[in-house]
Each structure stands twice: as structure tokens, then as C-alpha cells.
C-alpha positions, 0 to 999 in steps of 0.5 A: 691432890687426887685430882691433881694427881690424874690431871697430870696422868692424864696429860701424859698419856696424852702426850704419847698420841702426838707425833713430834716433840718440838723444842727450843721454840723462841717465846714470842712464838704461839700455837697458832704460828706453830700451827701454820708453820707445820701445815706447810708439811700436811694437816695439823690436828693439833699443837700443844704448847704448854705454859708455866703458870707462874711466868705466863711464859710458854716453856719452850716446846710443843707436841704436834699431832698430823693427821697421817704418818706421811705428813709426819715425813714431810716434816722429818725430811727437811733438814732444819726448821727455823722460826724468827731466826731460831732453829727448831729440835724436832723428835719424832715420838714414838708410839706404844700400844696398850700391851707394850706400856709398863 
């Protein structure tokens, strides 16, 4: 359970280190399509889309990793993103250093 325990921690620190939280992705979109779709706004270090082990679906939202906070505004300043016919929610994350954390 331990391990379990600091697997998830893990995985929430990690999740600070993104860029952009994005939501209501349509199912039959991948990473990899979520990848090439972002890198029209600058270079994509990473995306994680995370997957619920019991459907084998993914859940719906991804975090993405720019490169440089200018392409971050790339992103945020187009009005609407559409993947297959859906619009995208996008969020900005924001940021804490080590000091600031709780």
C-alpha cells in the first residue's frame, strides 16, 4: 500500500510541472493526435493522458508540457480549440515553487 501510496504522490507533483490542463477530449482522440494538434502553437514536451484501468478508456483530460511559456500563449490566445467536432477546456496551471507548497 505504501508503494501505492507514493506512486500516486508522485504523480501529483508531477502534474504541477505541466503547462495546461486539458478537458472534455472526445474518446477516439490519442496522445499522439493531442501532441500534433498542440504543436501547431509551439514544441510539445510532453502529454499525459491518463487511462482508467477498468474501461481501457482514456478519462477524458490531458496535462501538456511546452517548451517555453511563449508557446503556452500560443495556446491560450486562440479563442476555441476543436478536436472531431469537440470543443476543448483548456486551463492554464499555475505554478508553485517548493517554498510556497503546503
Amino acid at each position: 500500500m505504501a508503494a501505492a501510496s507514493a506512486v500516486r504522490e508522485a504523480g501529483r507533483r508531477s502534474r504541477r510541472l505541466f503547462d495546461i490542463f486539458v478537458a472534455e477530449i472526445p474518446w477516439t482522440v490519442s496522445s499522439k493526435e493531442l501532441k500534433e494538434y498542440f504543436s501547431q502553437f509551439g514544441s510539445v514536451q510532453r502529454c499525459q493522458l491518463p487511462f482508467d484501468r477498468d474501461t481501457g478508456f482514456h478519462r477524458r483530460y490531458c496535462w501538456i508540457k511546452f517548451s517555453t511559456p511563449e508557446d503556452v500563449q500560443n495556446v491560450l490566445q486562440k479563442d476555441s480549440h476543436i478536436l472531431e467536432g469537440s470543443k476543448l477546456a483548456l486551463q492554464q496551471q499555475s505554478r508553485k515553487r517548493r517554498s510556497q507548497r503546503k
